[in-house]
N, C-alpha and C positions, 0 to 999 in steps of 0.2 A: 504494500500500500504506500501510496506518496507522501511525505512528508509535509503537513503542513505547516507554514511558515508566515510568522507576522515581523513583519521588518518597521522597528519603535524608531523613528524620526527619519526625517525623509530628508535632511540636509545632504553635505558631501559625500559622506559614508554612506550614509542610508539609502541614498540613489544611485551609491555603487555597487552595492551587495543586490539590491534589486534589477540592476542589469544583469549582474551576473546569475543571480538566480532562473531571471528571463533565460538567458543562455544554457542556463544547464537544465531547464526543462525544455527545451529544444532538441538537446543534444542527446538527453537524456532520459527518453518518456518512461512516466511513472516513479520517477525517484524523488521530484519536487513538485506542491501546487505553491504560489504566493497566493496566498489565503486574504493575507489585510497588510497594510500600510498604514502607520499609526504617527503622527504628528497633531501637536497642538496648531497648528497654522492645516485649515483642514484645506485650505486652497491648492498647501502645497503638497498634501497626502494625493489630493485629487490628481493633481499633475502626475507625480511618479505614478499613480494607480492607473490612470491612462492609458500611461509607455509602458511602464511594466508587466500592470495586471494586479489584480487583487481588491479589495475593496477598502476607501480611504476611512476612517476613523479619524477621532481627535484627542480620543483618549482610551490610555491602557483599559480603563475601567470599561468602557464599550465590547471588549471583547467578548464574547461568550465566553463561559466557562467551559474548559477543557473542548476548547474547541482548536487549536494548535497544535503543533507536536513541540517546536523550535520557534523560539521569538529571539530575532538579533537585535540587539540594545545598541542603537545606535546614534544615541541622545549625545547632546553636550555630559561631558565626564563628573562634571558636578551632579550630575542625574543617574548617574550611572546603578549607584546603591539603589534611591529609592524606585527608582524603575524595575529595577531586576525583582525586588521583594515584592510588589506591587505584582508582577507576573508570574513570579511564586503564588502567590495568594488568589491566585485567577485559575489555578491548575495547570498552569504551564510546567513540563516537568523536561523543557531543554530549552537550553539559552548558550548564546553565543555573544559574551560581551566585548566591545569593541576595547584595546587597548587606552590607557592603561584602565585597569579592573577596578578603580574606583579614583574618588577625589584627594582620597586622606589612604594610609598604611590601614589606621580603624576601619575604619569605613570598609575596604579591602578582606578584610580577616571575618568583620561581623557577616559581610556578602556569602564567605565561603560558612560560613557558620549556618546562615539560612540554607545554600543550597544542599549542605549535609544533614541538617533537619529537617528536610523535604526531600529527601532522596529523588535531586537531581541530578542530571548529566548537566555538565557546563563545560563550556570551550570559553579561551579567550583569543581576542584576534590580533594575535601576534603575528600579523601575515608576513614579515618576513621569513619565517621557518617555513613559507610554499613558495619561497622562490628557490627558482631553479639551481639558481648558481651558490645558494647557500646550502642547500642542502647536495649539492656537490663537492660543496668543501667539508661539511660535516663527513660524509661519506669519503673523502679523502684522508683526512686524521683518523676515520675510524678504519682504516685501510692501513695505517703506517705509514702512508708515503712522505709522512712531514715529519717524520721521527716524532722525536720526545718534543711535546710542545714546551715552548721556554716563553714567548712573548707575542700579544696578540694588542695590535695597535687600529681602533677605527675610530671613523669623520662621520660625519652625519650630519651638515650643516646646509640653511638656506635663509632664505629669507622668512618674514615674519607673516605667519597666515591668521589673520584673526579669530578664528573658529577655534583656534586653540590659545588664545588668549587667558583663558583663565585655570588654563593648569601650567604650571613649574617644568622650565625647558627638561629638567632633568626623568619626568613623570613622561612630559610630552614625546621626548626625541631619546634620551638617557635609556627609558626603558626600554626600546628595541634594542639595543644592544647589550645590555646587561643581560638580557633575555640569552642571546646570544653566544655570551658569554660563558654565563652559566651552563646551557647546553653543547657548547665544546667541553668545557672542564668536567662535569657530570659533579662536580663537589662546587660548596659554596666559599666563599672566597675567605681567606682571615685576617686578611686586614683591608680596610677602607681609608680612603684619602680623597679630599674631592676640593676642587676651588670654583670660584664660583664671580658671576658676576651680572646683576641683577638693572630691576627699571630700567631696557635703554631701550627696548620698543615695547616693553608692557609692565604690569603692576608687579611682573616676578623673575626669577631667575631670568637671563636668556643665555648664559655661558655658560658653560660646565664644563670643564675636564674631570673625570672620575677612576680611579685610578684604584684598581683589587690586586691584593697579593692571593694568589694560590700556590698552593702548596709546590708547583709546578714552575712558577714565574711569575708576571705579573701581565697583565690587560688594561692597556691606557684608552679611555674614551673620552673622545672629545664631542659637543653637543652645541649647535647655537642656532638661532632665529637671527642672529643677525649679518648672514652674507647673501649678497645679493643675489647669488646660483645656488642652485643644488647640487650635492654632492654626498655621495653615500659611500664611500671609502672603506677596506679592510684588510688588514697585513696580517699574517700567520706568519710565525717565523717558532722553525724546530730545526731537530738538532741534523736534519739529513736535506732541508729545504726551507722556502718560504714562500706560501701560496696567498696572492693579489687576487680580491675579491671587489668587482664594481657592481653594487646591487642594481641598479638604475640600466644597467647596460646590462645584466646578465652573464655577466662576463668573469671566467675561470681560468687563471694561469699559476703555474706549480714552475720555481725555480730552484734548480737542484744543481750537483757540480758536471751534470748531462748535459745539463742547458737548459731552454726555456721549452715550457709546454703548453701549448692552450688545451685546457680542460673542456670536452664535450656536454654540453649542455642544451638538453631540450627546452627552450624558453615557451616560458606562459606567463598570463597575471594572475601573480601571486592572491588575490583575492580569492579569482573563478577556483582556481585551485584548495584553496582555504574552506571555502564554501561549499564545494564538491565533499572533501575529506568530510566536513561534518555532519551532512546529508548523509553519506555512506556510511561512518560510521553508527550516526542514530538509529539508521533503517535496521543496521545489523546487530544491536545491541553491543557493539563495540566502543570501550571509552575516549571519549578524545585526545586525539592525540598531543594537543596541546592545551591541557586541562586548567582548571580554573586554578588550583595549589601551584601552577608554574607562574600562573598572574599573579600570584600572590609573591609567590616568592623572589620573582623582577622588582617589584617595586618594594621589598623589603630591601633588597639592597640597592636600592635605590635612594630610599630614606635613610640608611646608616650611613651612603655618603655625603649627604646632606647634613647631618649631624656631625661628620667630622669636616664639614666646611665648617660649619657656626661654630666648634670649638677650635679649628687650626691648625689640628694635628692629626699623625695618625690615628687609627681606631681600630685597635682588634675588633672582630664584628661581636665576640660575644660579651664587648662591654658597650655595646649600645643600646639603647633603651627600645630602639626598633626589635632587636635581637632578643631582648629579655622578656617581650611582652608578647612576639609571636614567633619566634625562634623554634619552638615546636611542632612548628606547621613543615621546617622547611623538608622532612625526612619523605615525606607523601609528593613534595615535589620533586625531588631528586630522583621517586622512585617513576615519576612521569619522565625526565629528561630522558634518563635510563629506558625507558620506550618510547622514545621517538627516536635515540641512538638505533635501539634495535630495528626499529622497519627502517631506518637508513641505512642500515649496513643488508636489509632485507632486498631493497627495492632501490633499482636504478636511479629514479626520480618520484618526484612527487605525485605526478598525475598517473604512475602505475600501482602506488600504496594504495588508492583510492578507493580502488574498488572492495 
């Protein structure tokens, strides 16, 4: 039976997830309907519902109960909590929330608290782990071909989009790669360092370099809204090479004392791909693959590095107050990284896990 699917705000995200859902009941009959399109501005639910399909709403609370399978929260982040509990409380019993998993680390930990006392599925939309060329790299390190990891250095930097104004560059832009991060190493970092440099195109952070010791080396990330291009940059550097990652281009090269190698890579967007995976997995009763305790646990250290910006120094992570208060949570998501390593050392690419 199809999945049915209410996609909660019809902004940027929300009327990208609704293309692509278009797309993959196209491609894909019987595995998706878009059911409803849910925004407070109902003019704009109208429009996506149009192009897309589905029927517009204006609010959560319109929905029939347990009339969904899968609702993607694709609200402003400050919404993020009470929308998702809101859809809890509707008998929604799968949600797909859009990066980062909440407004606040609380906020984050209480979400995963509701969705384990409602025994739901939840995904968060970390879509960079369905591009092609990242999950080619993970597949490469999980391969050996980069030896002993020693140092992983990424950029992620553009200019300032105001839809994302009111969440913290580091929340904003930081957690995709922290995400990242953590899913190369499979262990959580032990020390944090982070600088920072805030109001220069909104009310909060827009700078960040964040910088984790693991046990292995260390991962320097750099994060801003304030350059005027886009640039989504990655260096892997181990002890037998050093593999150049350009997310934006798709693009995989592995440099070793052979020479240089372009990594083959089936490209797709990372979204349709995201979206695809969660369909598939819901349909099959299979967990997602990049589950809600992985959201949780990106922007846990997220916030310890923000906490050793505002005090200056280093910070072992288990003397931060992020650490102390849900530092429990993180063993449930390691044991998620830990399978999504596995179907990537499973499966060529992403768009072959899928099914």
């Amino acid at each position: 039976m199809a999945v049915r699917v209410a996609v909660v705000g019809a902004g940027y995200m929300g009327s990208a997830h609704a293309r692509v859902l278009s797309r993959i009941a196209r491609e894909h009959p019987g595995l998706v309907e878009l059911a409803y399109i849910v925004d407070v501005d109902r003019g704009r639910a109208g429009l996506a519902a149009a192009r897309y399909g589905g029927r517009p709403l204006e609010r959560v609370g319109e929905l029939p109960r347990d009339s969904v399978d899968l609702a993607i929260v694709a609200v402003p982040t400050r919404h993020h909590y009470r929308v998702a509990v809101e859809l809890l409380e509707r008998g929604v019993r799968g949600l797909l929330v859009e990066k980062p998993l909440a407004a606040s680390l609380e906020e984050a930990a209480r979400l995963v608290e509701a969705v384990e006392e409602a025994g739901a599925w939840a995904a968060v939309g970390h879509v960079e782990r369905f591009n092609p060329a990242v999950w080619a790299l993970h597949r490469l390190a999980a391969r050996g071909l980069i030896g002993e990891p020693l140092t992983l250095v990424a950029r992620r930097v553009g200019p300032f989009a105001p839809r994302a104004g009111d969440t913290d560059v580091v929340y904003d832009l930081g957690v995709h790669e922290a995400d990242n991060a953590l899913a190369l190493a499979l262990e959580a970092p032990g020390v944090v360092r982070a600088y920072t440099l805030g109001r220069i195109v909104s009310g909060l952070n827009d700078y960040a370099l964040l910088v984790l010791g693991f046990t292995w080396g260390y991962a320097s990330l750099e994060v801003n809204r304030i350059t005027p291009f886009k640039q989504r940059l990655l260096y892997l550097t181990g002890s037998r090479g050093t593999a150049t990652l350009d997310y934006m281009a798709q693009e995989l090269r592995l440099y070793t004392e052979l020479g240089e190698t372009r990594v083959r890579v089936e490209k797709e967007e990372p979204l349709y791909l995201e979206d695809l995976h969660a369909l598939a997995a819901l349909q099959q009763g299979r967990s997602p693959l990049v589950d809600i305790h992985q959201g949780l646990a990106a922007m846990l250290v997220c916030a310890a590095g923000l906490e050793a910006a505002v005090r200056g120094r280093d910070l072992a992570l288990e003397e931060t107050s992020a650490y102390r208060d849900h530092g429990q949570l993180l063993a449930r998501a390691l044991e998620g990284y830990r399978r999504y390593r596995e179907a990537v050392e499973a499966c060529s690419g992403p768009r072959g896990c899928a099914g």
